[in-house]
C-alpha positions in Angstrom: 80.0 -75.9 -43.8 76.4 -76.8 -43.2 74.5 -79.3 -43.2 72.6 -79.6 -46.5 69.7 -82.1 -47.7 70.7 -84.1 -50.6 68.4 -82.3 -53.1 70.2 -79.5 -52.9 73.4 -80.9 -53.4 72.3 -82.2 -56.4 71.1 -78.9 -57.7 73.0 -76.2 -59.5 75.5 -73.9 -57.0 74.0 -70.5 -57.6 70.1 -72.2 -56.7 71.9 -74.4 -53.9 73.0 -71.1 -52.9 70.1 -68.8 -53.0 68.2 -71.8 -51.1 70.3 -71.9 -48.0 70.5 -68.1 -48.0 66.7 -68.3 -47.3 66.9 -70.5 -44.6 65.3 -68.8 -41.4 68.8 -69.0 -38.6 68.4 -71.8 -36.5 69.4 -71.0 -33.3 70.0 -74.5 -30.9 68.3 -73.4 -27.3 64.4 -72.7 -29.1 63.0 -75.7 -27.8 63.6 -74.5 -24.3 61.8 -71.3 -25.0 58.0 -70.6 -24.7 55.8 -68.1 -26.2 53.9 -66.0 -23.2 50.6 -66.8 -22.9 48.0 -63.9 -23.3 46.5 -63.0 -19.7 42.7 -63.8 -19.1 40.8 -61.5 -16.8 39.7 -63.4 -13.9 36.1 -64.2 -13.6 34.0 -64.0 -10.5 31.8 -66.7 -9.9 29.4 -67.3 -7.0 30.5 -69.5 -4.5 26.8 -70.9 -3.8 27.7 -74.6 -5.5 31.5 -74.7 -4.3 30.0 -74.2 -0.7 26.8 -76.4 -0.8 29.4 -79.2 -2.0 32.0 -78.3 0.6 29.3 -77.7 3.5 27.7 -81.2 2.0 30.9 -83.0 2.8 31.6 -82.2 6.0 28.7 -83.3 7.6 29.2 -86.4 5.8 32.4 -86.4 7.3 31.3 -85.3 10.8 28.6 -88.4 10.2 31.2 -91.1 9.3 33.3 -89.9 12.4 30.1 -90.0 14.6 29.4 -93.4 13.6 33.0 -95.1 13.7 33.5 -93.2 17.3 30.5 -95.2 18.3 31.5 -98.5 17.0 34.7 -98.1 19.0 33.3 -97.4 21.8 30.7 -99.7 21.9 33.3 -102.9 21.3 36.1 -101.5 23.6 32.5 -101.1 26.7 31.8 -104.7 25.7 35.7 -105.9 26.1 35.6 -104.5 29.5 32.1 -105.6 30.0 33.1 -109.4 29.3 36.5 -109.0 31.3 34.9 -107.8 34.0 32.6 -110.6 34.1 35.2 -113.6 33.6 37.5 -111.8 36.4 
């Protein structure tokens, strides 16, 4: 037997009938399906922005390298600078 809603219990046995007959099968696993997705055709696109940004942040990062480089260098010359003078 299957599972029914309660309207059509309450209905007449030849309509209760004729209603579940038109029910679409249910089948259990559907949720784990998926439609397939049409295919787009790739689109070219120039690379002139993509590069400007990528070439834009690597000498920003070559820069911020450059500059903490020569903040460590300059404090570890002035640690040996002042223990060479107090020795």
């Amino acid at each position: 037997m299957s599972t029914m809603s309660p309207e059509l219990a309450l209905v007449d046995p030849e309509l209760r009938a004729e209603a579940v007959a038109r029910l679409p099968p249910v089948y259990v696993n559907a949720f784990l399906e998926f439609p397939r997705l049409p295919v787009a055709a790739p689109t070219v696109r120039a690379p002139g922005f993509r590069l400007s940004a990528a070439l834009a942040y690597l000498a920003l990062a070559i820069a911020r390298t450059a500059a903490f480089d020569a903040v460590v260098f300059a404090c570890v010359a002035v640690l040996v600078f002042l223990a060479s003078v107090v020795a």
